[in-house]
C-alpha positions as CSV (number, residue, x, y, z in Angstrom):
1,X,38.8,200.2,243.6
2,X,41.4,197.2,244.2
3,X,43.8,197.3,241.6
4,X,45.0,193.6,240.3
5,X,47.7,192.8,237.4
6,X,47.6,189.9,235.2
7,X,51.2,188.9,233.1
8,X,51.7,187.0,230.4
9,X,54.9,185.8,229.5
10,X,55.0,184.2,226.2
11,X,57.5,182.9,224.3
12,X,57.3,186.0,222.0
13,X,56.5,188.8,224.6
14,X,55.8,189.9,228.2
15,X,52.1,191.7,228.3
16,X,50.8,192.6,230.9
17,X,46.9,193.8,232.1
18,X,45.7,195.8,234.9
19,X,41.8,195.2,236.2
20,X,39.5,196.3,238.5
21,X,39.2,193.2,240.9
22,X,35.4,193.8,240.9
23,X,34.4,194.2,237.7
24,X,37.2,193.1,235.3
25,X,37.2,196.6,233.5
26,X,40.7,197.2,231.9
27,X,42.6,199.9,233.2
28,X,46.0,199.9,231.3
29,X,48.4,197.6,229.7
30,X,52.1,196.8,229.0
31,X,54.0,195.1,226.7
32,X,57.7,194.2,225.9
33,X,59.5,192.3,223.6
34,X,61.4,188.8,224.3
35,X,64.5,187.3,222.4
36,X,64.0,185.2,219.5
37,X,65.1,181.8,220.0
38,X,64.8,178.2,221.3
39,X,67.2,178.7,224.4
40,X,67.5,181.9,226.5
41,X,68.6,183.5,229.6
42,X,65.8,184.0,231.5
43,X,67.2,187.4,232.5
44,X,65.6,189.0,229.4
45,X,62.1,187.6,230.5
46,X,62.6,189.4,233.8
47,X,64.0,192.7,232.4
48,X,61.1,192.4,230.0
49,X,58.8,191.9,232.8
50,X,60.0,195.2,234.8
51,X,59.3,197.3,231.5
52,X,55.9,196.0,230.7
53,X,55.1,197.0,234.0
54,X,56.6,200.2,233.9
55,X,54.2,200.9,230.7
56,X,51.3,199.5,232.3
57,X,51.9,201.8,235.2
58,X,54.1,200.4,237.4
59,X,52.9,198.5,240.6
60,X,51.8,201.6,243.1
61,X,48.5,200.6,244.3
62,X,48.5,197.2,242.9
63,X,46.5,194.3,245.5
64,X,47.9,191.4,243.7
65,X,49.7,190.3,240.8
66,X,49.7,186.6,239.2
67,X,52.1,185.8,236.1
68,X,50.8,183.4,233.3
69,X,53.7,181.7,231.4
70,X,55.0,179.3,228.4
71,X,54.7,175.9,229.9
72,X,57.2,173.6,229.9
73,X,60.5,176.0,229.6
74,X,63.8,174.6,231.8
75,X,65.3,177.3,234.0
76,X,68.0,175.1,236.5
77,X,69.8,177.1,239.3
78,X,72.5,176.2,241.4
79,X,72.6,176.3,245.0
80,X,73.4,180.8,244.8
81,X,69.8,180.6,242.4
82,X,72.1,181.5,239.7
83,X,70.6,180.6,236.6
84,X,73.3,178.0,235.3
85,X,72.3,177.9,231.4
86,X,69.8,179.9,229.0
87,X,67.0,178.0,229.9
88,X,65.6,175.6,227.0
89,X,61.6,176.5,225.8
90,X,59.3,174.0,225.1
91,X,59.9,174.7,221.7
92,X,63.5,173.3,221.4
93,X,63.3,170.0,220.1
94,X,66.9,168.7,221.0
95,X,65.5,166.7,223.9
96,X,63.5,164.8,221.8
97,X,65.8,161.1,221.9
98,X,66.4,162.1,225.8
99,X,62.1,161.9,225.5
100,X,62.3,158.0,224.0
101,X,65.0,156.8,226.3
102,X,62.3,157.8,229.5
103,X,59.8,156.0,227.5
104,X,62.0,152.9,227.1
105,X,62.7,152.6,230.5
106,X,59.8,153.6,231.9
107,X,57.2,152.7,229.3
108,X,54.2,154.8,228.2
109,X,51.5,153.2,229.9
110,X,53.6,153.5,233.6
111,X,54.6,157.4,232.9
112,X,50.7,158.2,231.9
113,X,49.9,156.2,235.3
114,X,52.3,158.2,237.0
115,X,52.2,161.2,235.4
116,X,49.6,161.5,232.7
117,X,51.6,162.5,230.3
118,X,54.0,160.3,227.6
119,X,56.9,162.2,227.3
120,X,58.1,164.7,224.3
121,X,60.5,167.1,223.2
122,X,58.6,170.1,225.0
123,X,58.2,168.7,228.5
124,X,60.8,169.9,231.3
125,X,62.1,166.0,232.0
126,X,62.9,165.7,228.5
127,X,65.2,168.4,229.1
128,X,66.8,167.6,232.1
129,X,67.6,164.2,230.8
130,X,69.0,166.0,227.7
131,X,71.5,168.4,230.3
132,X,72.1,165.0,232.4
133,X,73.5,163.6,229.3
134,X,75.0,166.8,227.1
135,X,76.2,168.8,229.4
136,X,76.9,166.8,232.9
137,X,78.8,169.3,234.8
138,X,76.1,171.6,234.5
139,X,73.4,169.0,235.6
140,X,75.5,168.0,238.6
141,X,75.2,171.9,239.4
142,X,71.6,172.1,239.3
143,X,70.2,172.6,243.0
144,X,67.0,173.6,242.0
145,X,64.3,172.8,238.9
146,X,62.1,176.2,238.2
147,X,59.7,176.9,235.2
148,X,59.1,180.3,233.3
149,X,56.6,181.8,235.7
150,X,57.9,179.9,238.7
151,X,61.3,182.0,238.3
152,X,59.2,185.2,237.6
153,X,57.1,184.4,240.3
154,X,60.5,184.3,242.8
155,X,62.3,187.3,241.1
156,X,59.0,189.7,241.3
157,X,58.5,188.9,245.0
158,X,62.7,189.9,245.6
159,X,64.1,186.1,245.6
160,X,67.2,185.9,243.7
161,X,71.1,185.5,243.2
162,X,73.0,187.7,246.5
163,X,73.9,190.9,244.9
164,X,71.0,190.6,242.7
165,X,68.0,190.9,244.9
166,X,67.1,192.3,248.1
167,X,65.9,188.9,249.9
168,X,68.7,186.6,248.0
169,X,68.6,183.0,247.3
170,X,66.1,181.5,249.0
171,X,65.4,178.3,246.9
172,X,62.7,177.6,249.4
173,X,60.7,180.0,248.4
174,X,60.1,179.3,244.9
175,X,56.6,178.2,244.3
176,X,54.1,176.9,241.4
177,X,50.8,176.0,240.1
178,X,49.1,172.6,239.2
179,X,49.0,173.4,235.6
180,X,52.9,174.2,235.3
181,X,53.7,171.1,237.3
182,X,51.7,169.1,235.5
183,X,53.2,169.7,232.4
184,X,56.6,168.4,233.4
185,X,57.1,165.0,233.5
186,X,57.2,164.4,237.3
187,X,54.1,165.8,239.2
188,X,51.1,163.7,239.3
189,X,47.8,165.9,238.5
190,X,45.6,162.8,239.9
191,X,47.4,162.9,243.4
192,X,48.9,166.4,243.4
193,X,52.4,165.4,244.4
194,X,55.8,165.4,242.5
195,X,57.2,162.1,241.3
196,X,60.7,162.1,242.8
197,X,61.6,158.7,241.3
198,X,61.3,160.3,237.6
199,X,63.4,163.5,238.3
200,X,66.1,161.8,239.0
201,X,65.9,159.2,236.5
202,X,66.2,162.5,234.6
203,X,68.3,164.7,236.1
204,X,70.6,162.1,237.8
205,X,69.9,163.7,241.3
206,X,67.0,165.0,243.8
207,X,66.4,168.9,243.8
208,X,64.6,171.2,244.9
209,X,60.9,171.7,243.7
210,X,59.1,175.0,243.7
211,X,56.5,174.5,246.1
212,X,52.9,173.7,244.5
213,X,50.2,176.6,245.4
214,X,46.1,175.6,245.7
215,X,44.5,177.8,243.2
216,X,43.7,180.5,245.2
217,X,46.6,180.5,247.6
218,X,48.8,183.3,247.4
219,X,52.6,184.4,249.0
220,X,53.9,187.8,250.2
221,X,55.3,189.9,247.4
222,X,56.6,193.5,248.5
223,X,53.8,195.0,249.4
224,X,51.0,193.3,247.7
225,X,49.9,189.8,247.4
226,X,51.3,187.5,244.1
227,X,49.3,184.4,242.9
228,X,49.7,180.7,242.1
229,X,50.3,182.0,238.2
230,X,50.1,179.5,235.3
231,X,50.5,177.7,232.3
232,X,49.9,179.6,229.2
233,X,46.3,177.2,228.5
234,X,45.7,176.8,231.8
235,X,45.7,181.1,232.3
236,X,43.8,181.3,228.6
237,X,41.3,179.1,229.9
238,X,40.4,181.2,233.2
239,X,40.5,184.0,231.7
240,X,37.4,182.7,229.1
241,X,36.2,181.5,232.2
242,X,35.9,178.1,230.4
243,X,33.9,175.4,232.5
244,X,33.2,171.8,232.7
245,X,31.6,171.8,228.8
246,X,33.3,174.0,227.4
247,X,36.4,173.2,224.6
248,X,38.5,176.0,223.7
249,X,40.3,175.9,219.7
250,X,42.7,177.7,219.5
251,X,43.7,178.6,215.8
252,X,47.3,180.2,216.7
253,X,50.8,179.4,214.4
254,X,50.5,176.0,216.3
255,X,46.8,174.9,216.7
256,X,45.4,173.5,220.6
257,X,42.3,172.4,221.6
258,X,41.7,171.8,225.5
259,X,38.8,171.3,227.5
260,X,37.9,172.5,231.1
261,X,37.1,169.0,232.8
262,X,36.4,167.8,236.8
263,X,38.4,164.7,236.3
264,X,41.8,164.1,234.8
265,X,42.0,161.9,231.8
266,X,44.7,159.3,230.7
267,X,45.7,158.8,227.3
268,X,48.6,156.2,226.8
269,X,48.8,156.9,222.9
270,X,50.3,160.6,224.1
271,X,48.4,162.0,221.9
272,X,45.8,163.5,224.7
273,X,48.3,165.3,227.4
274,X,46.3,165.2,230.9
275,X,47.3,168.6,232.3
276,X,45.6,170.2,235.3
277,X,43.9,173.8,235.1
278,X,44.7,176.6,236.9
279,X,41.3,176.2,239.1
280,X,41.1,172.8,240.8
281,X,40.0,170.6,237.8
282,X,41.7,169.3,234.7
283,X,43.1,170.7,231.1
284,X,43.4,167.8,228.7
285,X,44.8,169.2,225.9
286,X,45.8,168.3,221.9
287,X,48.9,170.2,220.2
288,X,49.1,170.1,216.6
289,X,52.2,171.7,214.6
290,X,50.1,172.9,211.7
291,X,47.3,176.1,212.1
292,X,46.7,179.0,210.7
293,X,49.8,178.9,208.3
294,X,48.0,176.3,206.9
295,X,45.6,178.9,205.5
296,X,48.5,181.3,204.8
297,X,50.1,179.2,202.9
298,X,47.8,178.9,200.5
299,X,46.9,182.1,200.7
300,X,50.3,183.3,199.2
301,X,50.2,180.4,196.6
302,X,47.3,182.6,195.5
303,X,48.5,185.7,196.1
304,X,45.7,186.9,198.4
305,X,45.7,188.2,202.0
306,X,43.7,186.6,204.7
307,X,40.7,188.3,204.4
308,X,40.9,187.6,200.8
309,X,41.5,184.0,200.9
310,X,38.3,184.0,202.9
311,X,36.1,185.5,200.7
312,X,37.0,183.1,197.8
313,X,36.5,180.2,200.6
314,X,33.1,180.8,200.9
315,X,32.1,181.3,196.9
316,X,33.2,177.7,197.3
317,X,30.8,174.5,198.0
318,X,31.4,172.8,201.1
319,X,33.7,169.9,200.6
320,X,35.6,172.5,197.6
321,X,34.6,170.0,195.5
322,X,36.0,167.1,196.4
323,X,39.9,168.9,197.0
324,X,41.3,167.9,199.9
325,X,44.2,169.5,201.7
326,X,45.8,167.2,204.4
327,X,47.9,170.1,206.0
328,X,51.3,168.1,207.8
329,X,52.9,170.8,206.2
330,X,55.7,170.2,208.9
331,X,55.1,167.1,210.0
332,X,52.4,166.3,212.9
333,X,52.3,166.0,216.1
334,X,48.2,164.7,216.3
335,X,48.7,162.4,214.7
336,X,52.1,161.6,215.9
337,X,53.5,161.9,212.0
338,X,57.2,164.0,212.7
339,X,58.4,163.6,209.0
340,X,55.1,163.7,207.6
341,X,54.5,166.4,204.4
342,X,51.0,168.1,203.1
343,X,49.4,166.7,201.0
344,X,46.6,168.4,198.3
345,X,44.3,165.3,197.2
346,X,40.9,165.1,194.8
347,X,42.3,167.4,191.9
348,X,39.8,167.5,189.0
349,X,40.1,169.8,186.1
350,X,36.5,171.3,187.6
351,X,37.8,170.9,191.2
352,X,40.8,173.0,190.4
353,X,39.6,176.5,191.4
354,X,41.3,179.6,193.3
355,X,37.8,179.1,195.6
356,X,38.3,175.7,195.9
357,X,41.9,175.6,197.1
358,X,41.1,178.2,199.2
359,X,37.9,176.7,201.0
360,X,40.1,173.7,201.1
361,X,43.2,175.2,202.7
362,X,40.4,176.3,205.7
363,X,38.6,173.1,205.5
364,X,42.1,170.9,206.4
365,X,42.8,173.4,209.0
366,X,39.8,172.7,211.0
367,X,39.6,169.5,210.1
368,X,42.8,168.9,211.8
369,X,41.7,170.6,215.2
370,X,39.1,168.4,215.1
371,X,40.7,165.4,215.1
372,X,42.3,166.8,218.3
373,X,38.3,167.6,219.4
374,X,37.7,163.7,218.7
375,X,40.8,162.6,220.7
376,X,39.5,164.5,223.8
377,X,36.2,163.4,223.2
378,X,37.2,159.8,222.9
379,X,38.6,160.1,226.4
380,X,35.3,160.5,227.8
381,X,35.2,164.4,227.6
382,X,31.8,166.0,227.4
383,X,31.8,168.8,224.4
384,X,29.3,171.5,224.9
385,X,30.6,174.6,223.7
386,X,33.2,175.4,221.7
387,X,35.2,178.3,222.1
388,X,37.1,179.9,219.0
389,X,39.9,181.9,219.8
390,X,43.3,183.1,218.3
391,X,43.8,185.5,215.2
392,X,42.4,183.5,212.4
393,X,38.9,183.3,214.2
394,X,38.5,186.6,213.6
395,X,37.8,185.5,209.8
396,X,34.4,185.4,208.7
397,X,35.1,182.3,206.8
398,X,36.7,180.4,209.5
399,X,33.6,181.0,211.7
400,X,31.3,180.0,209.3
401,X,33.4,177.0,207.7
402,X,34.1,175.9,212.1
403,X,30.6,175.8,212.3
404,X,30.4,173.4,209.6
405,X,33.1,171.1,210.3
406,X,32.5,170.6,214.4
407,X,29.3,168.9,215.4
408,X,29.3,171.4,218.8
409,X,27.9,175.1,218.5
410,X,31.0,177.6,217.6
411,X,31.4,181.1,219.9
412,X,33.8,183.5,219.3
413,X,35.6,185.9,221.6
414,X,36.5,188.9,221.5
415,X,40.1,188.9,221.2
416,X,41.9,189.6,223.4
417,X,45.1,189.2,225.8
418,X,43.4,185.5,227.9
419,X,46.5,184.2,228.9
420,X,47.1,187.9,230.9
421,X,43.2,188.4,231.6
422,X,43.6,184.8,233.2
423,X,46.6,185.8,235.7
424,X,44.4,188.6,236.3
425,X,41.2,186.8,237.6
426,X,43.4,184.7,239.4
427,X,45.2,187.8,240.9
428,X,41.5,188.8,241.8
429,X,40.7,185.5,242.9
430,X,43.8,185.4,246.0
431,X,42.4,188.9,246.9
432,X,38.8,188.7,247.7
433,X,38.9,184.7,248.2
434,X,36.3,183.9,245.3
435,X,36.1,183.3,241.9
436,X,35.6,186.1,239.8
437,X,32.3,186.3,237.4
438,X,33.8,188.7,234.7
439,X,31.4,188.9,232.0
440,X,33.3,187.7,228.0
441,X,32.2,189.0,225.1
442,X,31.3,187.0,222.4
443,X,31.2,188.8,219.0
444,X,30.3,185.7,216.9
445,X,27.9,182.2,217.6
446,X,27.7,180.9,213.7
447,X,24.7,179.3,213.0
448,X,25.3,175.1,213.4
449,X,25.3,173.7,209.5
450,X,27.2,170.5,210.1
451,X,28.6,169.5,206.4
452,X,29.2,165.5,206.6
453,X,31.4,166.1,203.4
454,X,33.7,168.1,204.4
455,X,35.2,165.6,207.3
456,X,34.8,162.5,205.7
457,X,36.9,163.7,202.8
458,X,39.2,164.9,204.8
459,X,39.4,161.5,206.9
460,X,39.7,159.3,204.2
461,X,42.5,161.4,202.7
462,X,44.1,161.4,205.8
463,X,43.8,157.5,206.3
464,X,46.3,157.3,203.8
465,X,49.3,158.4,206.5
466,X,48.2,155.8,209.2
């Protein structure tokens, strides 16, 4: 029975899954804790990493290991692979002028070309060009350019500062995925190669790359073999086994909705980011900034739990009676609306019910993903399947309601840790040189009952901000 481990190394936490190659069945799990924050030294990712492992098990007996990470994150070494600053997450928004000064001089339509992404605050250029102009001495120490799981990746296979690691500071050795790279601002996922041109109209200099791994290649680790690894999507989306069809929601704090594709797409309104997958195809994918504390918010204007605020959702009508809550609660992202408020529209003195709000607190929620669904699909993206994952689509209601608002039939997986259970299929994948079949469980497929009501409310009332 070949043993294969599957990390995930989120922003909050580093969990980590052990399968059996062959069949996928779950033999143990890890977890620890990261540091809160916007900015941090990767170190704690790495001692976090060691302990999860050491829960799970440890890693006697263990074939091959792939990490899954937070896209986007900055870590810059110098030339001993020490890291030089905490490294900033794609959640750290200070890069986000550095973002329109590579849009002014580059312009939109040549950086989608080139890369197919328009820059933001969360993509790895953005934050080089931020240190390039903050803090110069550090950028002129940079030697190297790694991501989250690209550092893991490195440390876990004994790469790292002299002193600190048994095989030292082989810069050469770091390596990548498609999905990672394509998520920084220079690496093309149509042609598969880095864009040297735009990291140094960044950073100010050339560096080195981590080297970018075919899905199923692997390196050496010590004493077993460790895979490509990914982006967080990109690792959620093998490990649903998503395929050309399928579109997976993901009702988290944030909300994304990405599809599984064979071609890369190119959106020059930024609103569609063309990522690669962590299989040989494509991951165009749609962010928005408000999810499921849309529906928590509401809930504790009413002074109900989740489960509660579903149950009055569905003693509502669809549409809640004309009440219409167009959640930019902090702003947007899809739509591109940064100072953008919430808005709750179509009060009557009937309309104004606790069931009401609440089926309309769920209704702008969804409604919101799909608008990101109809960006994709206005790429030319084919939508067969959606899958519903994250904590909120474990409520009742937001099944039901999702299988009213989308106009594609609505599954729902078990939950579970995908973003781990996806560096574990790839981990399985390196070893035995094919694609694993693991079976996913659904525990929900809501009946279709598309409601017309409920999104052309909600896109009239939206209207109003464009």
């Amino acid at each position: 029975m070949a043993r294969v481990i599957g990390v995930d190394s989120s922003t909050q936490s580093c969990k980590v899954v052990v399968r059996d190659a062959g069949s996928g069945a779950l033999l143990a799990t890890g977890r620890a804790g990261h540091p809160d924050g916007t900015a941090v030294d990767p170190a704690h990712w790495w001692t976090a990493l060691q302990a999860a492992l050491a829960e799970a098990g440890g890693l006697d007996g263990v074939e091959a290991i792939s990490i899954g990470g937070q896209q986007h994150g900055m870590v810059a070494l110098d030339a001993d692979g020490r890291v030089i600053r905490d490294a900033l997450l794609w959640n750290d928004t200070r890069s986000a002028d550095a973002a329109r000064d590579l849009i002014e001089e580059v312009g939109a339509a040549e950086l989608v070309a080139r890369t197919g992404l328009v820059p933001v605050a969360s993509f790895t250029a953005t934050k080089l060009r931020w240190l390039r102009d903050a803090e110069p001495d550090s950028a002129a120490r940079v030697a190297a350019v790694a991501l989250p799981h690209d550092w893991l990746t490195w440390r876990l296979r004994g790469y790292g500062p002299a002193g600190e690691s048994e095989l030292g500071p082989d810069l050469s050795e770091l390596v990548t995925d498609r999905s990672d790279a394509s998520g920084t601002g220079y690496w093309s996922p149509a042609t598969g190669e880095y864009d040297r041109d735009l990291l140094v109209r960044a950073l100010g200099h050339d560096a080195v790359l981590p080297r970018v791994l075919e899905p199923a290649e692997s390196v050496a680790g010590p004493g077993f073999r460790v895979g490509p690894g990914a982006g967080d999507n990109a690792a959620a989306a093998l490990g649903l086994d998503a395929r050309p069809g399928d579109v997976v929601v993901s009702i988290g704090t944030s909300g994304t909705v990405f599809a599984a594709t064979d071609a890369p797409v190119a959106d020059a309104t930024g609103a569609v980011a063309g990522f690669a997958d962590a299989t040989g195809g494509f991951l165009p994918l749609v962010a928005t900034l408000n999810a499921a504390r849309v529906a928590g918010s509401l809930a504790r204007v009413l002074g109900v739990d989740f489960d509660e605020l579903g149950r009055l959702a569905m003693a509502a009508a669809p549409g809640a009676g004309g009440a219409v809550l167009v959640p930019y609660f902090e702003g947007e992202r899809t739509p591109n609306l940064p100072r953008a408020t919430a808005s709750l529209l179509g009060l009557t003195l009937a309309s104004t019910t606790r069931e009401n709000l609440a089926r309309a607190a769920i209704e702008g929620m969804l409604c919101g993903l799909s608008a990101g669904l109809d960006a994709i699909r206005v790429l030319g993206v084919e939508a067969q399947r959606i899958l519903l994952i994250g904590g909120a689509a474990a409520n009742p209601a937001v099944q039901a309601i999702a299988a009213q608002v989308f106009d594609v039939p609505v599954s729902v997986p078990r939950p579970g840790e995908y973003v781990a259970d996806g560096a574990a299929r790839q981990a399985a994948w390196v070893l035995g040189g094919v694609r694993p079949s693991w079976p996913v469980e659904l525990v929900a497929s809501p009946v279709p009952d598309p409601q017309p009501v409920i999104r052309e409310q909600y896109e009239a009332a939206a209207a109003t901000y464009l």
